[in-house]
C-alpha positions as CSV (number, residue, x, y, z in Angstrom):
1,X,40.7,-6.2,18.0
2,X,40.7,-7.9,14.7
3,X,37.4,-9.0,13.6
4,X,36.9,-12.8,14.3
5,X,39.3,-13.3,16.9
6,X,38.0,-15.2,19.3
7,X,37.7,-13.4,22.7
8,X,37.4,-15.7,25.1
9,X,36.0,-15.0,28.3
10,X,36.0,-16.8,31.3
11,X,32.1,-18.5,30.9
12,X,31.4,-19.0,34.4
13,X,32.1,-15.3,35.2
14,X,29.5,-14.4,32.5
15,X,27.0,-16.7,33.8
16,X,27.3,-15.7,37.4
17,X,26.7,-12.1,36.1
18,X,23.6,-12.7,34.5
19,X,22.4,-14.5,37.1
20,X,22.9,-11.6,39.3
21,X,21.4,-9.1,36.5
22,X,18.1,-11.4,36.5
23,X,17.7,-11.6,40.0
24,X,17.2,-7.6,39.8
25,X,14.4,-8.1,37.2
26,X,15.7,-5.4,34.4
27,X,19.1,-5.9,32.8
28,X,20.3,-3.1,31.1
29,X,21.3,-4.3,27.6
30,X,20.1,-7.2,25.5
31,X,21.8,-8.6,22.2
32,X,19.5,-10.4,20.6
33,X,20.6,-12.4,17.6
34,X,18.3,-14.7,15.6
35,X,20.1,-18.2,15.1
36,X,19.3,-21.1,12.5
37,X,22.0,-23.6,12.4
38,X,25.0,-21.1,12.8
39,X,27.3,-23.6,14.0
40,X,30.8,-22.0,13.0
41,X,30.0,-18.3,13.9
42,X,27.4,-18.4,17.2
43,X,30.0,-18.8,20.0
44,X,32.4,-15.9,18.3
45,X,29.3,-13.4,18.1
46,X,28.8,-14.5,22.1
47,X,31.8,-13.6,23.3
48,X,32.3,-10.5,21.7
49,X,28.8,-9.2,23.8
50,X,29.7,-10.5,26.7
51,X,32.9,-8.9,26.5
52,X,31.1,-5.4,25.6
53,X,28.9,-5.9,28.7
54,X,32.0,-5.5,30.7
55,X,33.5,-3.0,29.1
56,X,30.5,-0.7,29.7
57,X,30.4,-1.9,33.2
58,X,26.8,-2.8,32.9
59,X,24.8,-5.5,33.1
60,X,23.7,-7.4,29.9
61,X,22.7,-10.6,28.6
62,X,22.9,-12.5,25.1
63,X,19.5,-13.7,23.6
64,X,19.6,-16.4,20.9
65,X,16.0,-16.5,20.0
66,X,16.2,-19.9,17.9
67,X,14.5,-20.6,14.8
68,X,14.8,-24.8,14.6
69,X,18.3,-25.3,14.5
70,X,19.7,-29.0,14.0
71,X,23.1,-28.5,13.9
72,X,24.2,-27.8,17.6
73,X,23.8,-24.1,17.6
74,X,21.3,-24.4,20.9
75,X,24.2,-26.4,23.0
76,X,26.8,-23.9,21.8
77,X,24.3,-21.1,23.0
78,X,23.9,-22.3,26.2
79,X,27.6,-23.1,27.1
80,X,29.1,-19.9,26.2
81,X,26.4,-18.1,28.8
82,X,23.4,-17.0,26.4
83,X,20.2,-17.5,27.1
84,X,18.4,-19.2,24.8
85,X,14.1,-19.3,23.6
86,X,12.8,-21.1,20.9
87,X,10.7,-19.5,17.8
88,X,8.8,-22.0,16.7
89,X,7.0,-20.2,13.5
90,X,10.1,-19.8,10.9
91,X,11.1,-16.4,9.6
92,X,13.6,-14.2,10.3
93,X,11.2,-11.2,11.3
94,X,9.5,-14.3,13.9
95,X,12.5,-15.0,15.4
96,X,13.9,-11.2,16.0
97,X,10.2,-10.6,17.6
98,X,10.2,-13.6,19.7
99,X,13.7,-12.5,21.4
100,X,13.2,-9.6,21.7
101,X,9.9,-9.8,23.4
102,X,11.5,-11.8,25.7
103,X,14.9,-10.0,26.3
104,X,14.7,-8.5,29.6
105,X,17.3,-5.6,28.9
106,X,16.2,-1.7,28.6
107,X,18.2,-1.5,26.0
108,X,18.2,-3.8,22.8
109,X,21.1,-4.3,20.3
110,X,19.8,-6.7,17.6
111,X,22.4,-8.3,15.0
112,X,22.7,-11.6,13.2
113,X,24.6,-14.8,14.0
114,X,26.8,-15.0,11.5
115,X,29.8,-12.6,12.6
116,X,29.2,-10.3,9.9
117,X,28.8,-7.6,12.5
118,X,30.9,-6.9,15.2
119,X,29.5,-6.9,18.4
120,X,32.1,-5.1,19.9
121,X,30.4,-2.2,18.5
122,X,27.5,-2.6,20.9
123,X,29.0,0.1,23.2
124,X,28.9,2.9,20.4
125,X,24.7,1.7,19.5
126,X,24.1,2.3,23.6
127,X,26.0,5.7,23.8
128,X,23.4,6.6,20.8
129,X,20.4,5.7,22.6
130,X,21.1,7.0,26.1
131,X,22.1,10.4,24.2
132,X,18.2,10.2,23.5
133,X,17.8,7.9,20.3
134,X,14.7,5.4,19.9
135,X,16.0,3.5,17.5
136,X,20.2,3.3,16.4
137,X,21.0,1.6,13.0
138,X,23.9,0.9,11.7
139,X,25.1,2.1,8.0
140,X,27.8,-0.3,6.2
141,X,28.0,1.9,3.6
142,X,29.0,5.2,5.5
143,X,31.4,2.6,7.3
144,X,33.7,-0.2,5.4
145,X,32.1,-3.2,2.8
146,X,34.8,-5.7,3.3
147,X,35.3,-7.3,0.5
148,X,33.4,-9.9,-0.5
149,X,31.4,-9.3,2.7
150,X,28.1,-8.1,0.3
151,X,27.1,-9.4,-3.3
152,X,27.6,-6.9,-6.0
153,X,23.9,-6.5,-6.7
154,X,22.8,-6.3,-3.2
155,X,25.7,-3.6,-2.7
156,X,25.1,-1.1,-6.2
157,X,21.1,-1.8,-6.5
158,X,18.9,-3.9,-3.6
159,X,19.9,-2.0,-0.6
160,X,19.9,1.6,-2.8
161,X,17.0,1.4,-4.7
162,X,15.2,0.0,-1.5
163,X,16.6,2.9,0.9
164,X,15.8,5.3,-1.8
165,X,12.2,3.9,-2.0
166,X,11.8,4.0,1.6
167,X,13.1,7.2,2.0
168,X,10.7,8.8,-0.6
169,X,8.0,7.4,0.9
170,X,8.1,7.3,4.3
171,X,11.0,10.3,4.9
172,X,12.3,7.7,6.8
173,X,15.7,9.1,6.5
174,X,17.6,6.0,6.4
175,X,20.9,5.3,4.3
176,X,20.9,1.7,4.5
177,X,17.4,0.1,5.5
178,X,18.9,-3.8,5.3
179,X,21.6,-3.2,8.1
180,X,20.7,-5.8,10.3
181,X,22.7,-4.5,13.0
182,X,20.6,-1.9,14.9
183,X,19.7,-1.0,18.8
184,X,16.6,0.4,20.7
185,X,14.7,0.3,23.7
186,X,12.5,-2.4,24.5
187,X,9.9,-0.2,25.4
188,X,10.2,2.3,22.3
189,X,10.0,-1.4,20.3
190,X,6.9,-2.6,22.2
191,X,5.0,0.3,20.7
192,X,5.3,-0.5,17.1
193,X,3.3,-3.3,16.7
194,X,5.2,-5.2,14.2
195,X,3.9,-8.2,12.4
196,X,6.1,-9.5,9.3
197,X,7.1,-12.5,9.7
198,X,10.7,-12.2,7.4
199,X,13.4,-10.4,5.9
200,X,10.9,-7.5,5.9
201,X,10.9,-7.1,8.9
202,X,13.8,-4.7,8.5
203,X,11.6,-2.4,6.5
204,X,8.9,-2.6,8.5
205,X,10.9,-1.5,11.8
206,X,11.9,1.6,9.3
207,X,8.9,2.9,8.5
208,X,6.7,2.5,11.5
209,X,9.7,4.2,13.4
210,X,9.2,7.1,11.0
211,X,6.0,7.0,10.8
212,X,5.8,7.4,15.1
213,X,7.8,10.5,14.8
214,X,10.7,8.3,16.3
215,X,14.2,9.7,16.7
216,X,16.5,8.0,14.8
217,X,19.9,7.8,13.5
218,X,22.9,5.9,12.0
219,X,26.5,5.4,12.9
220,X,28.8,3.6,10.4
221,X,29.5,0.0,10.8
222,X,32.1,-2.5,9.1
223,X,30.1,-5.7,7.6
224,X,32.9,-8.7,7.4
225,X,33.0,-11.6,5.2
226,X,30.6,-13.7,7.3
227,X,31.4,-17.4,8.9
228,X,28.4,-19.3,8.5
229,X,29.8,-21.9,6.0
230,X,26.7,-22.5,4.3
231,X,24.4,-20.9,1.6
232,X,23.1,-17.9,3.0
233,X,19.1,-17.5,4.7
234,X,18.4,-14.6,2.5
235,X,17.3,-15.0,-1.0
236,X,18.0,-11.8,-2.8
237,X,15.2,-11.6,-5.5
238,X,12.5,-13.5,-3.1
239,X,13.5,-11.6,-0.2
240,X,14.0,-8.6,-2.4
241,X,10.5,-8.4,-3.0
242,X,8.9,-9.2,0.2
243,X,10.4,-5.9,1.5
244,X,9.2,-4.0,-1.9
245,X,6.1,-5.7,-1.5
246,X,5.3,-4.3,1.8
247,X,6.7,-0.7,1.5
248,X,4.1,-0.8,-1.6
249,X,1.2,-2.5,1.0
250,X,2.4,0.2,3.0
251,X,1.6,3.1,0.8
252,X,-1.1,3.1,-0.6
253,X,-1.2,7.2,-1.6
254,X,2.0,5.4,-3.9
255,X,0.6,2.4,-4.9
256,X,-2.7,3.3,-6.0
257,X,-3.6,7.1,-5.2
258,X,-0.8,8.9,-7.5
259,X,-1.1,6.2,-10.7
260,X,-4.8,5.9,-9.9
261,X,-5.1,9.8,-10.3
262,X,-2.8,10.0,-13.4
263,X,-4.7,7.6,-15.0
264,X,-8.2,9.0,-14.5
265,X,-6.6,12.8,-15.6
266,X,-5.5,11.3,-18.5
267,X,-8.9,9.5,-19.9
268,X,-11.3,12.4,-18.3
269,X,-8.8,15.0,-20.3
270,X,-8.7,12.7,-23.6
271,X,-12.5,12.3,-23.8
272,X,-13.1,15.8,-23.3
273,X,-10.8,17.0,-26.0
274,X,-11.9,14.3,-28.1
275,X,-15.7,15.5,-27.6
276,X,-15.9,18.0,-29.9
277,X,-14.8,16.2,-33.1
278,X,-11.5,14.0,-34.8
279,X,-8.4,15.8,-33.6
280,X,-5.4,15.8,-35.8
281,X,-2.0,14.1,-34.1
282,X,1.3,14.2,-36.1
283,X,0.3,12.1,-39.7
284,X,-2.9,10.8,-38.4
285,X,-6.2,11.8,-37.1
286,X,-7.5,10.6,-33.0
287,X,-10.9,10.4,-33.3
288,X,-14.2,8.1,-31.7
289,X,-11.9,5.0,-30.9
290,X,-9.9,6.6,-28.8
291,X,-11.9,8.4,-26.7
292,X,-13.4,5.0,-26.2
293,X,-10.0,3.9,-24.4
294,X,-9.9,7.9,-22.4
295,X,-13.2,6.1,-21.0
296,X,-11.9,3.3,-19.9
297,X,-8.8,4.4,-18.9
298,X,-11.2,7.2,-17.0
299,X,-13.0,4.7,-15.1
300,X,-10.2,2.1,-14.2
301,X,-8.2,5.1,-12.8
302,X,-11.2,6.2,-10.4
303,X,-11.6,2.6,-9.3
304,X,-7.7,2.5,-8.7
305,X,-8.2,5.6,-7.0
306,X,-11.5,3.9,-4.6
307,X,-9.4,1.0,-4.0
308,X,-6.4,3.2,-2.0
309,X,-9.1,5.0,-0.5
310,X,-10.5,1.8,1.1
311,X,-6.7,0.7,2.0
312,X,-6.4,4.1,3.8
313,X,-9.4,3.6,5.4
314,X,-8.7,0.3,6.3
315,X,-5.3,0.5,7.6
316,X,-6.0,3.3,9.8
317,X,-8.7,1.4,11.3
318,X,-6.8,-1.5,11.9
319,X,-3.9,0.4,13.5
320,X,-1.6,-0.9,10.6
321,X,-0.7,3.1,10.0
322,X,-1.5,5.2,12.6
323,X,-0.8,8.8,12.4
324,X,-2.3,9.6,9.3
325,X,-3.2,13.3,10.7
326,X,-4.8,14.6,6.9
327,X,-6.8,11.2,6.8
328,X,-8.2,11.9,10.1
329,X,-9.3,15.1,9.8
330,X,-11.0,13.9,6.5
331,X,-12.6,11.1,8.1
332,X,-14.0,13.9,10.7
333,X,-15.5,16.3,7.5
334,X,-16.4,14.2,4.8
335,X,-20.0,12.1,5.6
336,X,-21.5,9.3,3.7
337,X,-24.1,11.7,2.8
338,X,-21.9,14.3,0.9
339,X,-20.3,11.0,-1.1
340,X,-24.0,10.1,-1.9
341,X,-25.2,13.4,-3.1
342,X,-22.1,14.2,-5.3
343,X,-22.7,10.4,-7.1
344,X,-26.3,10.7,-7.4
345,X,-25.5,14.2,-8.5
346,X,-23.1,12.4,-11.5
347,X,-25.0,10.0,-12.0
348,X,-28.5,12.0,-12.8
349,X,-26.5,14.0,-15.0
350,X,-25.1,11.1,-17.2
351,X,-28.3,9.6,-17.2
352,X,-29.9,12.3,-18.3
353,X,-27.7,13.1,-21.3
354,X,-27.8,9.0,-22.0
355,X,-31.6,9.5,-21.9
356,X,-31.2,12.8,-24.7
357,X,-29.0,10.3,-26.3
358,X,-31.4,7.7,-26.7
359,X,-34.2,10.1,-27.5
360,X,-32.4,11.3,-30.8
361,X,-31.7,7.7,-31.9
362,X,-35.6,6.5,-31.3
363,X,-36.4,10.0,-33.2
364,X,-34.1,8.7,-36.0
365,X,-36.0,5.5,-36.7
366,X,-33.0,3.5,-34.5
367,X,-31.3,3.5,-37.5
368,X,-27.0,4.0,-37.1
369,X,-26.2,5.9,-33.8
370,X,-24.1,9.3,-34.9
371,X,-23.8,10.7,-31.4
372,X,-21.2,8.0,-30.7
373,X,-19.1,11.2,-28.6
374,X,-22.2,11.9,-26.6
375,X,-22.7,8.5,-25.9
376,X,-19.4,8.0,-24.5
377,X,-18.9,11.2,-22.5
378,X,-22.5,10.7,-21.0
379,X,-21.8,7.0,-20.3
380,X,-18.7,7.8,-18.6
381,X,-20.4,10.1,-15.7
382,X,-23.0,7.4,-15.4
383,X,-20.9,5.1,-14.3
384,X,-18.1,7.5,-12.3
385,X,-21.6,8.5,-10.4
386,X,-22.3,4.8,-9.7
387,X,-19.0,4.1,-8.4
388,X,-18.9,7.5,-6.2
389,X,-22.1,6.0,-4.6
390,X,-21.0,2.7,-4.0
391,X,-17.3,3.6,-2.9
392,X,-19.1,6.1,-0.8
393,X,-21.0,3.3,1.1
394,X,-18.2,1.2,1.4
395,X,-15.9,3.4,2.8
396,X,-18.4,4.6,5.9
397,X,-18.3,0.6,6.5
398,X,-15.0,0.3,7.1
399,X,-14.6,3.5,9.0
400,X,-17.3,2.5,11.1
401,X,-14.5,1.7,13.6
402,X,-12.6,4.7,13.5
403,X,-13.8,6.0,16.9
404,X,-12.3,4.0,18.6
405,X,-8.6,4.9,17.6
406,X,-5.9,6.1,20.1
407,X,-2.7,6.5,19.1
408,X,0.2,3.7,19.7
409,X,3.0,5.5,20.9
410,X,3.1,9.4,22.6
411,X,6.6,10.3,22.9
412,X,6.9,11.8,26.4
């Protein structure tokens, strides 16, 4: 069949079938396809599901979960047999949540209105997930890019660099995590928990599939030249970074342990080989000003560091990232106490050699202050020992909820 042409069913066979599918409470596939005024494609995208419902002989229904359409999308909906519920908060990741919590299929195949994707494909996603899958997406790049079916820069750098990102930090495993063509079962879905509200939503589906130890794959898909007639929803840069945005929110041993860690080896390491005394460097000499900047670079890379220990925290408590197996069993060990002792342990010591420090000045009439190195290093455990004790209590506060944990989805 070529891609667009209009299969035309007879509509009151398709409604009479999903009438009979909801009278038995569970239908066994749902398309659900988030709609804002798409006019010129809806009815095409319609009738190709409904004509893969019958092809697999099973019973199946079309969800157009609605998003404030003005242009006569909803009455289209309705008249070629879809069934039709009404997202009221905008947002393509609102709208995909809202039908498919409502779909009443085991089995969901998700795609957008546009006819960019081919809905006959919808028997090869259900083969996948009856073989076992939890989650099916499709990959236009190990399939066909029609041309002028995907911007150039969405094509050689967004969806790459963002598949490549994802992949390195979640494993996720995915070729091409912007395919909005994908299928699932309800149930599996349920599980997840997702919350974006946009384009992101795509990512998010990603990760939190990988991070539940789901089984996933890919089968290539053709993406067409779409039929919308208007500027598209998506806003490449905007949209770009919504889903860079949260993959970063997402991982925080990324986003703030690793340069947070870098940082503070580099200004502990640069103060201590600047203690002894000037050190030669190419044509010039490193000496007391910069070890002043190893200190600071020191301490912002240990607050950096504090600051993706309390996202850890946090986001395990709040069930935003379950799973997190090494975090738990550190939770389990470490105790406030032990963060209090090795801070107030730090802390005495820099103290004390600040107090030496200020000894030899007083003995010196306070007169120009030559242990400028001293000062520094000393200063430098003071306050990593101050911030150990207070990270310390904060982090017991927002564990404090940690017992009550159970895990969001046990694969049987």
């Amino acid at each position: 069949m070529e891609h667009g042409d209009g299969v035309r069913p007879n509509i009151g066979e398709n409604i009479s079938t999903i009438a009979q599918a909801h009278s038995a409470h569970q239908l066994d596939i749902s398309v659900v396809i988030p709609c804002l005024n798409e006019a010129q494609s809806l009815a095409i995208c319609i009738q190709k599901a409904m004509a893969a419902f019958r092809t697999m002989g099973l019973t199946g229904e079309v969800v157009i979960a609605d998003n404030g359409s003005t242009d006569g999308s909803v009455e289209i909906a309705e008249s070629q047999g879809a069934r039709v519920v009404h997202a009221a908060e905008k947002g393509y990741g609102n709208a995909l949540r809202h039908g498919i919590e409502a779909a009443h299929g085991e089995f969901i195949i998700m795609g957008d209105a546009d006819d960019s994707y081919d809905f006959s494909d919808t028997p090869r996603f259900v083969s996948e997930l009856k073989s076992g899958y939890d989650l099916v997406i499709g990959n236009r790049f190990r399939g066909e890019i029609k041309a002028g079916a995907m911007p150039w820069h969405h094509r050689h750098i967004g969806t790459p660099v963002m598949s490549t990102i994802l992949n390195l930090f979640f494993r996720a495993g995915v070729g091409d995590v912007n395919c909005g063509m994908r299928g699932f079962r309800k149930e599996f879905f349920m599980t997840l928990g997702l919350r974006t509200t946009g384009m992101e939503f795509a990512s998010e589906f990603a990760i939190k599939a990988a991070r539940a130890n789901a089984k996933v794959t890919e089968i290539p898909i053709t993406l067409w030249p779409d039929k919308r007639g208007r500027p598209p929803h998506l806003r490449s840069f905007r949209d770009g970074w919504r889903h860079l945005r949260f993959m970063l929110l997402y991982a925080p041993n990324w986003l703030f342990l690793l340069p947070g860690g870098l940082l503070a080896s580099f200004g502990i390491a640069l103060v201590l080989w600047l203690l002894p005394g000037p050190r030669p460097l190419g044509r010039t000499v490193i000496d007391v000003h910069t070890m002043l900047f190893g200190m600071v670079f020191a301490l912002a890379g240990t607050q950096i560091i504090a600051i993706g220990l309390f996202a850890k925290v946090f986001s395990y408590a709040e069930r935003f990232a379950p799973r997190q197996r090494s975090l738990e069993r550190w939770l389990r060990r470490v105790k406030l106490e032990q963060g209090l002792l090795i801070g107030a342990l730090i802390t005495v010591f820099g103290a004390g050699g600040m107090a030496w420090v200020a000894w030899r000045w007083a003995a010196n009439g306070f007169g120009p202050l030559h242990e400028m190195r001293a000062t520094i290093f000393f200063c430098l455990w003071f306050l990593l020992g101050i911030q150990t004790i207070f990270s310390s209590f904060f982090l017991s506060m927002l564990g404090i909820s940690r017992g009550t944990y159970i895990g969001d989805y046990e694969r049987s």
